[in-house]
C-alpha positions in Angstrom: 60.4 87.6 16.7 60.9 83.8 16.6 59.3 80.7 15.7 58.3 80.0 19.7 55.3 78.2 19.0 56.5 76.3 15.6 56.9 72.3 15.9 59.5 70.7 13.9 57.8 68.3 11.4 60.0 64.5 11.8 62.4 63.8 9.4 60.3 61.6 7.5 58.1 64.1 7.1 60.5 66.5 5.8 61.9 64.0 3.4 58.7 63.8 1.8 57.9 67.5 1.5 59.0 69.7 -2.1 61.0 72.9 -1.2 58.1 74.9 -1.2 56.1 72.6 1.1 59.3 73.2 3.8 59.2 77.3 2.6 55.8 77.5 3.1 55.5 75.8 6.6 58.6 78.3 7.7 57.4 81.1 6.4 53.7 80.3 7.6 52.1 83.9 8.0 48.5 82.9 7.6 48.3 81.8 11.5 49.0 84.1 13.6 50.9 82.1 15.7 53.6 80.8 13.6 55.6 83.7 14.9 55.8 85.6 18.7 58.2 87.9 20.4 59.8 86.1 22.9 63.2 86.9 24.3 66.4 85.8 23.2 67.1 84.1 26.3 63.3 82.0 26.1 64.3 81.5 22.4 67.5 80.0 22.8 66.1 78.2 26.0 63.4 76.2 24.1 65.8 75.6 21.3 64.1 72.9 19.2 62.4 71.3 22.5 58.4 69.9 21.9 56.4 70.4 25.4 57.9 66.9 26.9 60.8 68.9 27.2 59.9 72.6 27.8 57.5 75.3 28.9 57.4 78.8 28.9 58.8 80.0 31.6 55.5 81.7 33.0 52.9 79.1 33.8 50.0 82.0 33.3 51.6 80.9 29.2 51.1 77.2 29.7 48.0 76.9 28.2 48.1 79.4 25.1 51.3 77.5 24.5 50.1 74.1 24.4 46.8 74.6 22.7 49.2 76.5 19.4 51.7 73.7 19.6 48.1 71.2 18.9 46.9 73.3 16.5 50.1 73.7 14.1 51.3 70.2 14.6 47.2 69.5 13.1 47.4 72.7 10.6 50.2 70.9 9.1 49.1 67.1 9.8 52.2 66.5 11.4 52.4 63.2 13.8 52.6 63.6 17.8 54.9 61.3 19.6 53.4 59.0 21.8 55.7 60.4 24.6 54.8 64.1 23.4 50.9 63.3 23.2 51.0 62.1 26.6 52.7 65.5 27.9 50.3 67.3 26.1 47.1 65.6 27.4 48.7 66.1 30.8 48.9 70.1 30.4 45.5 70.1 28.7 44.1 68.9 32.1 44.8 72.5 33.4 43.3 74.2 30.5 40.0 73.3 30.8 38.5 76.1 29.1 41.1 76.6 26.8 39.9 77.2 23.1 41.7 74.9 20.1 41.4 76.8 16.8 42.5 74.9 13.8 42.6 76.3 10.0 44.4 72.8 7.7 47.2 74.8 5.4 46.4 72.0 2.9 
C-alpha cells in the first residue's frame, strides 16, 4: 500500500499547517483514495511527481488517476500550479465522462 494518489501540499502550505493538520492529511483514511496498492516499482517510479511529470503506467488508469489527484488537492484546498493545472485540464479532455467526487476534510 502507498500513498499513489496523495499530492504533496507546497511548502508554504506545510509551513502553515499544526502537527496534526500534516498527521491528519498523511494518515487521511476517510477517502478512500488516500491509499492504493500499487507496486513497488510504480511506487518508487512516481516518487513525489504531480501528473506534469507522471502517469500510471496503464493509460486504462489515466483517468481514475487524474480525477483523485483533483479531488485531494480540493479535499485539502491545496493550490494547483499553473504548469500542473494545465496538464491536468489536458488529461481531463479524455475523460469525458469521468466522475469528480469531492468530500472538504475541513
Amino acid at each position: 500500500m502507498g500513498h499513489g494518489l496523495l499530492p504533496s501540499p507546497c511548502p508554504l502550505r506545510r509551513l502553515t499547517w499544526t502537527p496534526k493538520e500534516r498527521e491528519a492529511y498523511t494518515n487521511d483514511l476517510d477517502d478512500p483514495r488516500a491509499f492504493i496498492a500499487v507496486s513497488a516499482a510504480s511506487n518508487r517510479s512516481k516518487a513525489d511527481k504531480d501528473p506534469t511529470q507522471w502517469l500510471p503506467p496503464y493509460a486504462s488508469s489515466w483517468c481514475t488517476y487524474v480525477t483523485s489527484w483533483i479531488a485531494d488537492k480540493t479535499r485539502y484546498q491545496l493550490t494547483f500550479e499553473p504548469a500542473e493545472q494545465t496538464a491536468l485540464a489536458e488529461r481531463l479532455a479524455i475523460c469525458p465522462e469521468q466522475p469528480i467526487t469531492i468530500t472538504l476534510a475541513r
